[in-house]
C-alpha positions as CSV (number, residue, x, y, z in Angstrom):
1,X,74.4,123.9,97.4
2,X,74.6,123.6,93.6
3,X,78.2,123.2,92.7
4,X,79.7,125.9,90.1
5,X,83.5,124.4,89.7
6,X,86.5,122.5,90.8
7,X,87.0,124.2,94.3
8,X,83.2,123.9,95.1
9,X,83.3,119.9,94.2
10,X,86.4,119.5,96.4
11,X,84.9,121.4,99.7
12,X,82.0,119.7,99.8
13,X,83.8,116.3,99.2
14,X,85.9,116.8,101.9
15,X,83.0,117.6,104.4
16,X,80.7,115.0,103.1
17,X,84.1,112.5,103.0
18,X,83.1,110.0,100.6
19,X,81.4,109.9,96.9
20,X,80.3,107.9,93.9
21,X,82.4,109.1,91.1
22,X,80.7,108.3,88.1
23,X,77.6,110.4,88.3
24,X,75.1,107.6,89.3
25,X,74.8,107.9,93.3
26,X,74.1,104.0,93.3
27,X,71.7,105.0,96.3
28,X,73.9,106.5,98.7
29,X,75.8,109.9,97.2
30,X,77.4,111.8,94.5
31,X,78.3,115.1,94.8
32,X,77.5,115.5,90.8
33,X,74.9,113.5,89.2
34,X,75.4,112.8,85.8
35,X,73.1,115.4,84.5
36,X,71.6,118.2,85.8
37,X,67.6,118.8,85.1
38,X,67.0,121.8,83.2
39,X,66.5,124.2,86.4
40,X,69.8,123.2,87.8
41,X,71.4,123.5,84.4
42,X,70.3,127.4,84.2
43,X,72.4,127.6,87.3
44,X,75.5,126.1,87.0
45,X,78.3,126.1,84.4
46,X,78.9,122.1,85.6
47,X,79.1,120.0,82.7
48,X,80.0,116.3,81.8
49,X,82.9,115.7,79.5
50,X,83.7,119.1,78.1
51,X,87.3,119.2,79.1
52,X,87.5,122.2,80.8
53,X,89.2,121.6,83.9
54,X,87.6,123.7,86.2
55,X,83.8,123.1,84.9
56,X,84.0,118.8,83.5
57,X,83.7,116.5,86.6
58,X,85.3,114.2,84.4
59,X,88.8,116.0,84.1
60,X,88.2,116.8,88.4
61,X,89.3,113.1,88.8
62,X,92.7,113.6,87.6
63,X,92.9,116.8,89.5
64,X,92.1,115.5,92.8
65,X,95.1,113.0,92.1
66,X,97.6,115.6,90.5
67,X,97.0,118.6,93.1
68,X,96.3,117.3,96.6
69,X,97.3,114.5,98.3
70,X,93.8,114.1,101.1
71,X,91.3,112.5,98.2
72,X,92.4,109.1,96.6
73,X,90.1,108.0,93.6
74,X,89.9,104.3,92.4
75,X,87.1,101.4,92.1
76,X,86.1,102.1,95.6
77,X,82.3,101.6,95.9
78,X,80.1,98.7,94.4
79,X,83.2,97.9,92.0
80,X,82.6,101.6,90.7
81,X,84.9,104.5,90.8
82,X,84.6,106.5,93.2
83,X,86.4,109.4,96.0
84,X,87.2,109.2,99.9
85,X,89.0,111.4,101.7
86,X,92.2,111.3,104.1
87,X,89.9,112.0,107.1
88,X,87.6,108.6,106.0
89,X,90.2,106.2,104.8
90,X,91.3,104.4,107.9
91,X,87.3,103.8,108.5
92,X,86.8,102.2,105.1
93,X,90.4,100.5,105.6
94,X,89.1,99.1,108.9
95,X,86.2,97.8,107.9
96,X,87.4,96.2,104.6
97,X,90.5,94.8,105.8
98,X,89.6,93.9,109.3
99,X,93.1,94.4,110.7
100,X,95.2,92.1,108.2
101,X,97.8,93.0,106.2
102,X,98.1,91.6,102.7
103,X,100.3,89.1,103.5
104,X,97.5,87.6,106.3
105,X,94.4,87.8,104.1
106,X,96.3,86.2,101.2
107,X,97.3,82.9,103.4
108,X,93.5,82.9,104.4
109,X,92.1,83.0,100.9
110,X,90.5,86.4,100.4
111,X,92.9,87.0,97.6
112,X,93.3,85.9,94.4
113,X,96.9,84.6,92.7
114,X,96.5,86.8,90.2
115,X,96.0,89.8,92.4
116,X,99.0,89.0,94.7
117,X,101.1,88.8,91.5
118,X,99.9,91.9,90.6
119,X,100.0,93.7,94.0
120,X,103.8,92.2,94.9
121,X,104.6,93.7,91.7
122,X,103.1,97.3,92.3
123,X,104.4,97.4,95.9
124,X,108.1,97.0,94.5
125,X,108.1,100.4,92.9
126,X,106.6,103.8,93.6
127,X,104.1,104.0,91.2
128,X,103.3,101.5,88.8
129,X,101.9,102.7,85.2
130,X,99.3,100.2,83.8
131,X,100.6,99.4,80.5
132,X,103.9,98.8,82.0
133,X,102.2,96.1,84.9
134,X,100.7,94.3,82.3
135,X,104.3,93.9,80.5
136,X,106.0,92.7,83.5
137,X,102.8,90.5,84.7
138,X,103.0,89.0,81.4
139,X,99.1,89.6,81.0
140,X,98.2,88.6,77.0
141,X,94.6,89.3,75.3
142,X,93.2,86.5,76.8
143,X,94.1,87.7,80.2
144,X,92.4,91.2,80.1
145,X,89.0,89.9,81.7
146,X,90.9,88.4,84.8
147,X,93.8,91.2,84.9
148,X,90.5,93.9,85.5
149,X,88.4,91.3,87.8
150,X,92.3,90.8,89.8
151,X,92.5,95.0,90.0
152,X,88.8,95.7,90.9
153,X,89.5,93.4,93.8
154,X,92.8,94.7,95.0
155,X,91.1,98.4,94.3
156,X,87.7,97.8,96.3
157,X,89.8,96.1,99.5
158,X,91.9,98.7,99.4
159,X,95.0,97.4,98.8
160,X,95.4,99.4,95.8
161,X,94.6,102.6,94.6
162,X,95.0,105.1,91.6
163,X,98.0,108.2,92.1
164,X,97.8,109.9,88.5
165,X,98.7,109.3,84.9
166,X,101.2,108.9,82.6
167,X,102.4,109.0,78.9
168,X,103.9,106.1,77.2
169,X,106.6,106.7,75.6
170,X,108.4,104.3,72.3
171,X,111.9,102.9,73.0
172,X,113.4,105.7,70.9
173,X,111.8,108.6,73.4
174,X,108.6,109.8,71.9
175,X,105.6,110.1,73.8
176,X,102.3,108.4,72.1
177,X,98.7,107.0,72.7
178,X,96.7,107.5,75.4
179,X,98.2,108.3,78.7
180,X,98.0,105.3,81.4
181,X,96.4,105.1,84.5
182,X,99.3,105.3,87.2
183,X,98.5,102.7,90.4
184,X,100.0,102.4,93.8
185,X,99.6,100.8,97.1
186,X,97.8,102.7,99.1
187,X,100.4,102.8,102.0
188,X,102.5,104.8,99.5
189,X,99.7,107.1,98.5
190,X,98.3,107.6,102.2
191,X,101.2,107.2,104.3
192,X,101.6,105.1,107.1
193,X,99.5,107.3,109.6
194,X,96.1,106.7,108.0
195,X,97.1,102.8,108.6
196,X,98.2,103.5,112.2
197,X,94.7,105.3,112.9
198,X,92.8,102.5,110.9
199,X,94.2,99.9,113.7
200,X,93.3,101.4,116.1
201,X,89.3,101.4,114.6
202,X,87.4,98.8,115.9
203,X,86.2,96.9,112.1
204,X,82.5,97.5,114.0
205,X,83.3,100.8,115.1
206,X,84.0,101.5,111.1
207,X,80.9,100.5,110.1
208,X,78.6,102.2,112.6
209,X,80.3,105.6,111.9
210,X,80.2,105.1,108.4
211,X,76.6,104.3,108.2
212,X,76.5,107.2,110.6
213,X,77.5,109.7,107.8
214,X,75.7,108.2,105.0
215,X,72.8,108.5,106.6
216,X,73.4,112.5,107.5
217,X,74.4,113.1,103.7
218,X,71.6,110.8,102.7
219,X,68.8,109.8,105.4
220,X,66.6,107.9,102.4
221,X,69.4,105.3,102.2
222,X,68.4,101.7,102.2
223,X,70.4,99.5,105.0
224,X,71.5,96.9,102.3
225,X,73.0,99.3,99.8
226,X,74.9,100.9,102.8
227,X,76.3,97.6,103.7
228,X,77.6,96.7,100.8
229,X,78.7,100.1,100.2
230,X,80.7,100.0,103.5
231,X,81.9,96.2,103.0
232,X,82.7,96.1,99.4
């Protein structure tokens, strides 16, 4: 099925559950590749970076965020961006976290400082914008190598994950620059059922149904990309 817009992309993501987000499939899927070859391009209106919101995969990541609340998009795959579903979240959660919560795989050493700073942080509010973490985690120039290495990792173990965007606005009320990518924890964005279901997965369990369905989306996947797709 060649996709033709916004509502197409988001059926078949929910079926398939899970996607790279950037275009390249990295091996194991994308729902839409980068660029078309010039057949497929004859037959769909699907175009990078356009800004039409119902034609630019590009603008469909903010959309999935915005207007439903069963796809959450982040740094999800192979430190890439990427989408999973509501229906495949406690899998990934299971077989990424293993059963601990933050808290646990913080004492044993799977986390950095700089991460739990920046996770206690986002966990005390709502929704965290990013310019605004980076003012209260005091994060300078020098910083901004670590601060995206400490937020990759809190993204890919899913501890983390991206709910929108937002303006900045000056002290005097204005609106200016670029909006900011909006972050929560992804207890607030999924609710605490997907984390009920996801202990109740076996961590092995996780990974045999996941490689499961990559394999039905994509049976010419190699065993060591799906691994490290799975595990992170």
């Amino acid at each position: 099925m060649i996709v033709q817009n916004y509502d197409a992309f988001v059926q078949i993501l929910l079926e398939n559950g899970f996607s790279m987000g950037g275009g390249n499939d990295e091996g194991i899927y994308a729902v839409i590749p980068f660029s078309w070859n010039e057949e497929t391009l004859e037959e769909t209106p699907v175009k990078w970076h356009t800004g039409n919101p119902d034609t630019d995969p590009w603008e469909w990541r903010m959309r999935v965020l915005n207007e439903r609340d069963d796809i959450a998009y982040a740094k999800i795959y192979f430190k890439k961006s990427g989408y999973l579903t509501r229906e495949w979240a406690p899998y990934f959660i299971a077989a990424r976290q293993n059963g601990m919560t933050f808290e646990e795989a913080f004492l044993s050493g799977t986390i950095s400082q700089l991460a739990k700073k920046l996770y206690d942080i986002i966990a005390a509010h709502d929704r965290m914008p990013l310019h605004t973490l980076k003012t209260l985690a005091q994060i300078g120039k020098d910083d901004k190598t670590k601060f995206e290495n400490a937020m990759t990792e809190l993204q890919m173990k899913l501890y983390i994950t991206m709910c929108g965007r937002e303006q900045k606005v000056s002290l005097s009320g204005n609106e200016y620059g670029w909006s900011s990518t909006v972050f929560c924890t992804t207890e607030t964005f999924w609710g605490e059922g997907v984390f009920t279901h996801a202990g109740e997965i076996d961590r092995d369990e996780a990974i045999q149904a996941i490689t499961d369905q990559v394999l039905k989306i994509n049976p010419a996947a190699e065993s060591k990309k799906i691994a490290k797709f799975i595990k992170g």
